[in-house]
N, C-alpha and C positions, 0 to 999 in steps of 0.2 A: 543389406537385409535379404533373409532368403526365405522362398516360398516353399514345399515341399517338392513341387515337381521340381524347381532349381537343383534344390541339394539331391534330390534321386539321379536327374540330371550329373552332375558333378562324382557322385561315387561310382556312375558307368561309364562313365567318359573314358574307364582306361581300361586297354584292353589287352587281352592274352594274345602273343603271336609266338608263332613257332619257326623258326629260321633256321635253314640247315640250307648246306651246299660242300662242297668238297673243296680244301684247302689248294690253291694253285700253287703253293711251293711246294708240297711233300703230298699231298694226294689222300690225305688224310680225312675222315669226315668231322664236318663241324657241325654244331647244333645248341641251340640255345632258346628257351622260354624265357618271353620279355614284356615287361609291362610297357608298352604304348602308348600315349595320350591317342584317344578316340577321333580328338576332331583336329589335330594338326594335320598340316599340310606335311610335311618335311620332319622325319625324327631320324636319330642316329645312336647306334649301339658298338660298342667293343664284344667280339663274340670268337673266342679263341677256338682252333681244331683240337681234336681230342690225341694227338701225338704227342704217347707217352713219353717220348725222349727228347721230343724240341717242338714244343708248341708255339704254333706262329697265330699272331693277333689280326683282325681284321674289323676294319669300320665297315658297320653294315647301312647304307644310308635305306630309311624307311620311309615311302611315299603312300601319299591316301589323295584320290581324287575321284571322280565321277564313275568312273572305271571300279573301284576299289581300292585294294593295295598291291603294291608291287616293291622289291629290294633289290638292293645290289650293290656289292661291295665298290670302296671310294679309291682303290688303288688298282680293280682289274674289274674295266663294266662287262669284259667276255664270260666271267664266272655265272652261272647260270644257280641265280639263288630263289629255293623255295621260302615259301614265306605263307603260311594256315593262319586266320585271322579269327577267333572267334567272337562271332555274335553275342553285347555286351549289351543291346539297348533294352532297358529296363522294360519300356512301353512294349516290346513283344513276347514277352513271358512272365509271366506272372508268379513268383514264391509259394510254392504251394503251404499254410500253413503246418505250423508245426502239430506233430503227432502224440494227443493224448495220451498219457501213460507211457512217457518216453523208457523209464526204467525197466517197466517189466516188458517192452520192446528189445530194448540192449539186452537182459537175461536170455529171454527166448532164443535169439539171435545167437547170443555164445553159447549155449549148449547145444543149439547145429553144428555152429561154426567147430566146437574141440569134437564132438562127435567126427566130422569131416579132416580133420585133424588125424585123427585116428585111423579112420581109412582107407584117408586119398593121398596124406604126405607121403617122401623119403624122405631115409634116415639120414642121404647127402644132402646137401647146403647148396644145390646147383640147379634142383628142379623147379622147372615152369610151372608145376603143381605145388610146390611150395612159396613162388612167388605169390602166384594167383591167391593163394587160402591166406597169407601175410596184407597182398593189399586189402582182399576181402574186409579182416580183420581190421584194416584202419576205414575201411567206411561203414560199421559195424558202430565202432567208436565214437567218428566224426558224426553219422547222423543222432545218435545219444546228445551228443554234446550242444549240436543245434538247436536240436529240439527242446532240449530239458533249458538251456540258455537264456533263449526267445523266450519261452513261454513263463519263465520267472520273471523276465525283467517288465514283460507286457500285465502282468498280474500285479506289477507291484512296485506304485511311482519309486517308493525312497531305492530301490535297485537302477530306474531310469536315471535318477539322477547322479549317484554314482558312475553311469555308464554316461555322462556326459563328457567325462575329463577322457572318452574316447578321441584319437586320431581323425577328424573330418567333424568334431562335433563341438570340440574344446573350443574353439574360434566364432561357433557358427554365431549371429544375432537376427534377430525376427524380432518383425516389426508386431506392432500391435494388432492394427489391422488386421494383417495375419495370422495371429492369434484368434481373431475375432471371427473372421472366415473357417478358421479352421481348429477348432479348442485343442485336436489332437493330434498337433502338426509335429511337439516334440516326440511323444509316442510313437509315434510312424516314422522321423528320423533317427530313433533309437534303434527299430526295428531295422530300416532298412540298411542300417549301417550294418549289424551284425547279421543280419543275412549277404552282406559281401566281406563279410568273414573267411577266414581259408580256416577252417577248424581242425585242420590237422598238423597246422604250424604250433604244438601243442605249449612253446615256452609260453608265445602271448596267451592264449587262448588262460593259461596258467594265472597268468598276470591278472585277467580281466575277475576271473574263478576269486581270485584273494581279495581284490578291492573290491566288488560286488556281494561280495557274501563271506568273506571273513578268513576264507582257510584257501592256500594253494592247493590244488589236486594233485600236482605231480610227485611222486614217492621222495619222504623221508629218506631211505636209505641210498646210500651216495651210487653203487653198482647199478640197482634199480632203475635210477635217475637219469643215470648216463647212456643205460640202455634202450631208455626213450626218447634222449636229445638226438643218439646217433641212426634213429630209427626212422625219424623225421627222411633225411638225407636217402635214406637205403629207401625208403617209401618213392619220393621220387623219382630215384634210378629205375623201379620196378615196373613205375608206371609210363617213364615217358622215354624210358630208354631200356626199355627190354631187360634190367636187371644188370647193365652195365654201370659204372660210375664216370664223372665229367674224366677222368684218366685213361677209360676205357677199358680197365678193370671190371670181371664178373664178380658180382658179390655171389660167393660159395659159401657163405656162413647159416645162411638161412635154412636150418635143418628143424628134423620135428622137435628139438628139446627147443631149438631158439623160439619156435612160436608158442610151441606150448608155456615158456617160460612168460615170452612179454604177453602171451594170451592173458596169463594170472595177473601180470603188472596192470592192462586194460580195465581189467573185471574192478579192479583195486581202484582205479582212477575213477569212473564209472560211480561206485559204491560212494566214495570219497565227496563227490561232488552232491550224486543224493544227499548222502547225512548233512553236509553243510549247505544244502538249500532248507530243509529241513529244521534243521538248527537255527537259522537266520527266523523263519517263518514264523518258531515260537516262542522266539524271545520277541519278537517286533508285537507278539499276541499276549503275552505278558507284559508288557511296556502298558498296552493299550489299556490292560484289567487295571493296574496301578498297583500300589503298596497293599491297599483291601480288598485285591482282588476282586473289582466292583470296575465295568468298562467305564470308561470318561473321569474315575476318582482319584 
């Protein structure tokens, strides 16, 4: 049986680290973002160097004690491994709710954002300035998606309960008691789950989009589609590796047609999820009117 602070508990427990150190056979750097269990003692990762011609593998052992944390590879302790742990615990920060009128926020937003587009991109696929205005663009997106999310499912049980057959929630059982203590303890584990959402993993986020309310948001047409699965990928290189790939590879494709292009695929996605929040909301209000169009008949 779980309490809410239990299960708030349990979805921060793991945490983001970032490990990098320089490969001792070829001199190579390596670097890897890794989920963690929060309160173990003792964790271990596989986290290969970024040598594009022969990548060598390394077990990273990961320790947590009074101290903090500290790593270091299980086949050479003289390797000197970095290791950023970020602060996960629920109890010191607070979710700021979501933002009213999340849509005509995402609008406002993209007609800076293509304005800026306009004036700050190049026309090559290799600028820092085109990075910057592409990841812009995905947390432009991401917080739309948050916000407008949260704030349907918290407005609207038969949505919570759909978002039960969620990952951390499918399993969970409470007790009565519990219930009793706290009438709005599924509400708040609904919430909390999808505010530890990564909303710019957009296949799930896509998923949650079609069992929740009826329609996927991710584009019908197959090029469109593709070009948002592989943008997922290019979005992280952007942000945690300077616009490198796990190969070590610059992404140069990133020119003003490509943003302006997946800018319109966004606006679309965006657009997509309104009318299908929208849609759900009044058919669930016509359900309510009945056949005589008369509430309760």
């Amino acid at each position: 049986m779980s309490s809410i602070k239990e299960y708030m508990h349990e979805v921060w427990s793991e945490r983001d680290a970032e490990v990098s150190f320089l490969c001792p056979h070829c001199g190579h750097p390596a670097s890897a973002w890794l989920k963690i269990p929060g309160d173990a003692d003792e964790h271990t990762e596989e986290v290969s160097c970024l040598n594009n011609e022969d990548a060598h593998e390394w077990t990273v052992i990961i320790r947590h004690d009074e101290n903090g944390y500290s790593a270091e590879l299980e086949d050479d302790l003289e390797v000197d491994v970095s290791i950023d742990v970020g602060s996960n615990h629920y109890d010191e920060w607070e979710e700021p709710e979501p933002e009213p009128g999340a849509y005509g926020i995402f609008v406002g937003a993209m007609r800076d954002w293509n304005g800026n587009v306009s004036e700050l991109s190049t026309m090559g696929g290799a600028s820092s300035r085109n990075r910057m205005l592409f990841v812009t663009l995905y947390s432009i997106l991401e917080a739309y998606l948050s916000d407008t999310i949260i704030s349907a499912a918290m407005e609207d049980v038969s949505v919570q309960r759909k978002m039960l057959k969620l990952d951390g929630l499918k399993d969970k059982q409470i007790s009565l008691e519990t219930i009793l203590d706290k009438p709005d303890i599924v509400k708040d584990m609904v919430k909390t789950t999808l505010q530890g959402l990564s909303f710019h993993k957009l296949g799930a986020i896509n998923g949650i989009c079609e069992s929740s309310f009826g329609k996927p948001i991710l584009p019908r047409d197959k090029d469109d589609r593709n070009l948002v699965m592989k943008s997922i990928d290019k979005r992280h290189d952007c942000v945690h590796r300077n616009g490198v790939d796990k190969d070590g590879t610059m992404h140069t494709d990133i020119t003003r047609g490509y943003l302006e292009t997946i800018g319109g695929v966004f606006e679309d996605i965006a657009e997509t999820l309104e009318n299908a929040i929208r849609d759900a909301q009044a058919k669930k209000f016509f359900e309510v009117l009945g056949p005589e169009g008369k509430k309760g008949s």
